[in-house]
C-alpha positions in Angstrom: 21.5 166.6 -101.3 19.5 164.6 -98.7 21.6 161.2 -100.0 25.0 162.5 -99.3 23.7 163.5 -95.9 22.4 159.9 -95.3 25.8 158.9 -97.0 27.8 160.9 -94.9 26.1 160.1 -91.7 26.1 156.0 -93.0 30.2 156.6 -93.3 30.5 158.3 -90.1 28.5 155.9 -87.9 30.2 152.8 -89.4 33.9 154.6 -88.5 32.6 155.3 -84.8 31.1 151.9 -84.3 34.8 150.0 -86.2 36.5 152.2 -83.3 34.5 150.9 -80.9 35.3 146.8 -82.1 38.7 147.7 -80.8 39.2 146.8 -77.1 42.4 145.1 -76.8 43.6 148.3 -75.7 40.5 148.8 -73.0 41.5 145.2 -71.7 44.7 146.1 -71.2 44.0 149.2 -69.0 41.6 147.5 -67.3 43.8 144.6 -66.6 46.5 147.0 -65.2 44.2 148.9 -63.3 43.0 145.1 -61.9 46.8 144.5 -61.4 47.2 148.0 -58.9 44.4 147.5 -57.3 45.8 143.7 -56.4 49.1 145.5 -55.4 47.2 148.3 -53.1 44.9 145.9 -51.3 48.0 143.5 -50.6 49.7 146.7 -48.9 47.1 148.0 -47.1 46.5 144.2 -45.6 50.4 144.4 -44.6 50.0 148.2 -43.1 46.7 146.6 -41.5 48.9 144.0 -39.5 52.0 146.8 -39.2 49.0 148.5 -37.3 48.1 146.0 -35.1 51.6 144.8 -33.7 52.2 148.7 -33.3 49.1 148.9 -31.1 50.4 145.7 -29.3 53.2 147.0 -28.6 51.6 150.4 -27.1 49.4 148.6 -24.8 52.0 146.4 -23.3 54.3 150.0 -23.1 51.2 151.9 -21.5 51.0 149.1 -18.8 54.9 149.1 -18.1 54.5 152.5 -17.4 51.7 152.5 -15.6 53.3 149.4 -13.4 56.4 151.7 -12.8 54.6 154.7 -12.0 53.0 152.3 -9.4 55.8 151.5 -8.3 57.4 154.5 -8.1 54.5 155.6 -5.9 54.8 153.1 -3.8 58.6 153.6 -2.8 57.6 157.3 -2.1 55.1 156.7 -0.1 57.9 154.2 1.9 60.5 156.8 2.2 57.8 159.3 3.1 56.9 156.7 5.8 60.6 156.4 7.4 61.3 160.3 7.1 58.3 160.9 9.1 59.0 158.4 11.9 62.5 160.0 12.3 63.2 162.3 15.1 66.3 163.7 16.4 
């Protein structure tokens, strides 16, 4: 009894560690997974500069805005100017 338990357990350990010799299949996930990950970093390093021209782009907005409100202030502050020195 106790040798076709060793036997059994001999067989069963030499079919685990044969599955185990196989990695072609491994390699080739892992290479694939390599490949995405190459793929992902490249797109997130184009959204990265996206990002940054977008952000350029704000900037120079917010200051054209702010320059116009300026100047929008200013011409107010003109015409308030001349309607005040009018009299009739």
């Amino acid at each position: 009894m106790n040798k076709k338990v060793l036997m059994i357990a001999g067989v069963a350990m030499t079919a685990l560690l044969g599955g185990c010799a196989n990695t072609t299949a491994l390699e080739e996930s892992v290479a694939n997974l390599g490949n995405k990950v190459d793929q992902l970093s490249a797109e997130v390093s184009s959204l990265k500069s996206d990002h940054g021209k977008m952000s350029a782009d704000i900037n120079d907005a917010k200051a054209a805005a702010m320059d116009a409100q300026a100047e929008a202030q200013r011409a107010n502050d003109r015409i308030d100017n001349v309607a005040s020195s009018y009299k009739k």
